[in-house]
Residue, then its C-alpha position, 0 to 999 in steps of 0.5 A: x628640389x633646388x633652393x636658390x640664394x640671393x643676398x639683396x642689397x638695395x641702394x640707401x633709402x630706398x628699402x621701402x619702394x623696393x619692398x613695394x615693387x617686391x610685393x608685386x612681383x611676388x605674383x611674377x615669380x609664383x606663377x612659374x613652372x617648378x616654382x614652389x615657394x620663396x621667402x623675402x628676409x629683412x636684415x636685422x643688423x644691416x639696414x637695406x640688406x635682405x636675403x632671398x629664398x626661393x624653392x624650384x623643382x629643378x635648377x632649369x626652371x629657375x636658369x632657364x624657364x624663369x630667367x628667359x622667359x617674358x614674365x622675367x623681363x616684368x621682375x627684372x623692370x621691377x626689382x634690378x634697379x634697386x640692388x647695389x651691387x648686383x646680387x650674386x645668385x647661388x643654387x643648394x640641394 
């Protein structure tokens, strides 16, 4: 199992619509071969800063399966346009 990591810093008042949007494409994500479960953490300490966790059976299914399939391109139109900067992603076993 690969748990994948991602810091998620969302551009000033916009934490709400993002965990809207954030709620929607929770139906993307799960719906992927190899994925296994995610979790969505809100910071306590800093306003618009969330961590994301998200369990896959392999790293390709995560690089390769999620990030260039069609339903990635729906995440993406849902989610990217909230982070500043971008999200760093990082991968643990």
């Amino acid at each position: 199992m690969i748990l994948e990591v991602a810091i998620l810093n969302i551009k000033e008042g916009f934490s709400e619509l993002f965990e809207t949007n954030f709620q929607k494409a929770e139906s993307v994500i799960s719906s992927m071969k190899g994925y296994i479960s995610h979790e969505l953490k809100k910071c306590i300490e800093e306003d618009g800063k969330y961590i994301l966790l998200v369990n896959w059976e392999t790293i390709e299914d995560h690089e390769i399966g999620f990030r260039k399939s069609e339903q990635y391109q729906e995440w993406k139109a849902l989610l990217h346009h909230f982070y500043e900067p971008f999200p760093v992603v990082e991968h643990y076993k």
